[in-house]
C-alpha positions as CSV (number, residue, x, y, z in Angstrom):
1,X,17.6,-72.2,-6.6
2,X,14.5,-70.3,-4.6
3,X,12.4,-68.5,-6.7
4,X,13.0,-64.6,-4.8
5,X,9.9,-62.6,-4.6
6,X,9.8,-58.9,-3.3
7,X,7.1,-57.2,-1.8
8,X,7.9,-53.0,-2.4
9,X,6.9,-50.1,-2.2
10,X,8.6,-46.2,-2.0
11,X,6.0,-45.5,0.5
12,X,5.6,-46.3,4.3
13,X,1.7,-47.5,5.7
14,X,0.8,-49.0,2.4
15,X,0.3,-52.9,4.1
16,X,3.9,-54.3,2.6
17,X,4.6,-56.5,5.6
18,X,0.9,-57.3,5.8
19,X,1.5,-58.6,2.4
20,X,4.8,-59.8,3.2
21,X,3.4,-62.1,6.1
22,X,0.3,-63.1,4.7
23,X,1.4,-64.3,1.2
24,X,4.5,-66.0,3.1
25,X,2.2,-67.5,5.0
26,X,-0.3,-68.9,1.9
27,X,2.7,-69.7,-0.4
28,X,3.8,-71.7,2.9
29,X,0.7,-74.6,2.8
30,X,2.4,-75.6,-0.5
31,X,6.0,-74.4,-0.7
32,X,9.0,-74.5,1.8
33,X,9.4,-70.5,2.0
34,X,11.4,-68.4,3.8
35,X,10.7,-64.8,4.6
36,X,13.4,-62.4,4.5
37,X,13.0,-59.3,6.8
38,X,14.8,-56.3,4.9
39,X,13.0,-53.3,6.6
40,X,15.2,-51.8,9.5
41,X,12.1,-51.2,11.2
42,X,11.8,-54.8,11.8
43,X,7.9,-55.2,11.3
44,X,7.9,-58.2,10.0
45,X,9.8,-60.0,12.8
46,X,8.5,-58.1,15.5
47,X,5.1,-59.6,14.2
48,X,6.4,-63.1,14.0
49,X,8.4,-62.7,17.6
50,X,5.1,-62.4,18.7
51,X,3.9,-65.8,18.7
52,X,6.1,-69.1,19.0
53,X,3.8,-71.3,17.3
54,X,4.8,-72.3,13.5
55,X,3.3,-69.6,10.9
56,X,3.8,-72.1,7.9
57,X,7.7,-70.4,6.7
58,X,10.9,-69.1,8.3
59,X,12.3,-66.0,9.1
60,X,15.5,-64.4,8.9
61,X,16.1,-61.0,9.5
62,X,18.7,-59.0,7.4
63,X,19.2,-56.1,6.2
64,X,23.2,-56.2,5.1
65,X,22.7,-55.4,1.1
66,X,25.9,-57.8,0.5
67,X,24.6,-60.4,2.6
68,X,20.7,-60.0,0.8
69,X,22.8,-60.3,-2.4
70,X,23.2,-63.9,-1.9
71,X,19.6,-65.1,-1.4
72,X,19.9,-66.7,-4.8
73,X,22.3,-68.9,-3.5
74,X,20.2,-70.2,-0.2
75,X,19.2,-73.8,0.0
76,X,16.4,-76.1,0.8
77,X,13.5,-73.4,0.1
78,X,10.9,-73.5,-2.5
79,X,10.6,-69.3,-2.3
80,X,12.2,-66.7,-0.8
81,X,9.6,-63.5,-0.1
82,X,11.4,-60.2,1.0
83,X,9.6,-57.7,3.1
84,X,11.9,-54.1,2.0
85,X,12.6,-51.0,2.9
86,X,9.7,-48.3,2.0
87,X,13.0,-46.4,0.4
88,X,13.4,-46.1,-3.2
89,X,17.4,-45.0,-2.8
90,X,18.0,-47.9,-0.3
91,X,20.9,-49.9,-1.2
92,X,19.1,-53.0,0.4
93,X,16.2,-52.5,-1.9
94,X,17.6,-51.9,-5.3
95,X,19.9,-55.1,-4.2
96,X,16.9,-57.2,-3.9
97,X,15.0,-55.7,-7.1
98,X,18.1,-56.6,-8.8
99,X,18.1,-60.4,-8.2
100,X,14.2,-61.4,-7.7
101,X,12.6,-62.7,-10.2
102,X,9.0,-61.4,-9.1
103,X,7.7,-57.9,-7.3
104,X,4.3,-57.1,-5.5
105,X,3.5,-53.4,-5.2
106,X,1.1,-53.0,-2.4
107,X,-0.9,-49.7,-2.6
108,X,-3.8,-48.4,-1.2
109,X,-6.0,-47.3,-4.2
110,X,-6.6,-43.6,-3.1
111,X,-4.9,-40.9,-5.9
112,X,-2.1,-39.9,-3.7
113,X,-0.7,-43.3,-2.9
114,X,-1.2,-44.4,-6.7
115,X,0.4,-41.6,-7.8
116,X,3.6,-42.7,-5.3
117,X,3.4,-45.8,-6.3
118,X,3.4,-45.0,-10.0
119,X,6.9,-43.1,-9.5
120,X,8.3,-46.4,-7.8
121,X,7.5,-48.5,-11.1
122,X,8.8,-45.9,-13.1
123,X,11.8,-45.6,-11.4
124,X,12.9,-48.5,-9.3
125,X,11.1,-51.6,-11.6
126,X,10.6,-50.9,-15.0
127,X,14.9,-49.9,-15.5
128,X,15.4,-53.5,-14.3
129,X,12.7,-55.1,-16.1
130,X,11.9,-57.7,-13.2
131,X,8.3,-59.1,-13.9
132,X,5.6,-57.3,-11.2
133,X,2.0,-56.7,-10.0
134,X,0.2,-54.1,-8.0
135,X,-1.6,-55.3,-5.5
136,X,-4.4,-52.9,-4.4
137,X,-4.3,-52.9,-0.7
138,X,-6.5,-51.3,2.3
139,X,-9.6,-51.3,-0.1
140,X,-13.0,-49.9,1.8
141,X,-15.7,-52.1,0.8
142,X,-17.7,-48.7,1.0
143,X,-16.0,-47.2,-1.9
144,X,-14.8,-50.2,-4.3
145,X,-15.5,-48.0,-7.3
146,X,-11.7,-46.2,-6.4
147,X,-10.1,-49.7,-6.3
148,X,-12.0,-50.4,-10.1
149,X,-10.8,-46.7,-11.0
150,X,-7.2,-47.3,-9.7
151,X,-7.1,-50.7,-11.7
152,X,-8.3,-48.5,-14.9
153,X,-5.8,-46.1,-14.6
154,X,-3.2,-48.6,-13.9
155,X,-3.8,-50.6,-17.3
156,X,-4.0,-47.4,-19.0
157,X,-0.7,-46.4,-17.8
158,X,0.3,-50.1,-18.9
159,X,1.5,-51.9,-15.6
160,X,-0.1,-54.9,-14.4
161,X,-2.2,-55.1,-11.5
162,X,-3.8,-58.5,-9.7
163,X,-7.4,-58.6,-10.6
164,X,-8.3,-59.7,-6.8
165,X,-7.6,-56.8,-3.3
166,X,-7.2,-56.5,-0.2
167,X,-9.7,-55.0,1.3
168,X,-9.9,-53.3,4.8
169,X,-10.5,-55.0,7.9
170,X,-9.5,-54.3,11.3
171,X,-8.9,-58.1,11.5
172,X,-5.3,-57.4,10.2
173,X,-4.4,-55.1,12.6
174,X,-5.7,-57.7,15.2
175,X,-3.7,-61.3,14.1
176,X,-0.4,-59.0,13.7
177,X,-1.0,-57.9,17.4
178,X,-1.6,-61.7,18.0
179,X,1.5,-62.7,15.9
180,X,-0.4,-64.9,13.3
181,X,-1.5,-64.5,9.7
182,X,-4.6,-63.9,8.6
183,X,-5.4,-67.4,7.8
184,X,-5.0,-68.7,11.7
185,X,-6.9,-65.9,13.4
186,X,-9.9,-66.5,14.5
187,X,-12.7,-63.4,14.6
188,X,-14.6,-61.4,12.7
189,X,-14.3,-61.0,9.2
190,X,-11.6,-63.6,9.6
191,X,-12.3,-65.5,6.7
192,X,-13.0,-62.5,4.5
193,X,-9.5,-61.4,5.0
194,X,-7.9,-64.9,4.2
195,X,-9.7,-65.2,1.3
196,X,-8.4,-62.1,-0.1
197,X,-4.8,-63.5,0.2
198,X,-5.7,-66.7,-0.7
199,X,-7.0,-65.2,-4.2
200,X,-3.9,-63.4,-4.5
201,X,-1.6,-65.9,-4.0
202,X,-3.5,-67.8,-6.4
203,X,-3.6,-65.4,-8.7
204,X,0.2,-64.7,-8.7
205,X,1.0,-68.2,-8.7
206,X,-0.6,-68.9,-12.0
207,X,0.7,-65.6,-13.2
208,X,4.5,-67.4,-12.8
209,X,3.1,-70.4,-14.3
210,X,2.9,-68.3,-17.2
């Protein structure tokens, strides 16, 4: 069976299918994955629709929570990662919390969308028990002492955040507009931007190991 990892968070703009993509994308150069589209707003395959060339996984959009109840039983992948709905009380999201065996929070580190973000683990991951991370996302280089302070107050408050983030560069904006990931565009800050999910891919991966 795949091993099911979702990527959530109650809030929209936060850089879930940025995550979503990317990670499916650097989990793809050593795993058969498949990428699982549960957001109605269809970012994830709009991005991927862009470009015809192979982004290193699959894609299947669905959004039907009886049919996403069944990813467990999908064969010939490695992982499954789920790009969901940015609504706690979705019946498609607290389907896919309730069978994954891993969950990445995305969130920006400023005090608002911790604070949302907070209220998602409280609610939607800690009832269920499901191991998880947050991963710090949108981080201005500028002002890395909030992404430190956000990582404080999230190991004060006890939930696990990856050491590594994801810090802000425009070249995100640009390889989704080109339908790539971040690891096959080509401009600036390019490789700044890979590395980010290569660490946190890495970092995750080791964290399973566990």
């Amino acid at each position: 069976m795949p091993k099911i990892i979702a990527i959530l968070n109650g809030k929209g703009g936060v850089g879930k299918t940025t995550t979503s993509v990317n990670l499916a994308a650097q989990f793809g150069t050593k795993h058969k994955v498949l990428l699982v589209d549960a957001d109605i707003q269809g970012s994830a395959s709009w991005w991927v629709g862009r470009n015809q060339n192979d982004m290193g996984f699959d894609l299947s959009q669905e959004t039907n929570p009886q049919l996403l109840g069944h990813l467990r039983k999908i064969k010939g992948y490695d992982l499954v990662v789920v790009d969901t709905p940015p609504a706690l009380h979705s019946e498609a999201l607290a389907t896919v919390v309730a069978i994954a065996d891993y969950l990445v929070l995305p969130t920006p580190p400023a005090p608002m969308d911790l604070a949302v973000l907070v209220e998602t683990v409280k609610k939607t991951v800690i009832p269920v028990g499901v191991p998880h991370r947050v991963l710090l996302t949108k981080v201005d280089m500028r002002s890395v002492g909030e992404a430190l302070e956000a990582q404080n107050t999230l190991q004060q408050l006890g939930i696990p955040a990856c050491k590594a983030f994801i810090r802000a560069y425009k070249a995100h904006e640009r390889a989704a507009l080109e339908g790539v990931a971040i690891s096959e565009w080509r401009g600036k800050n390019a490789w700044e931007a890979a590395s980010d999910y290569r660490s946190v891919a890495n970092e995750l991966q080791r964290d399973w190991r566990k």
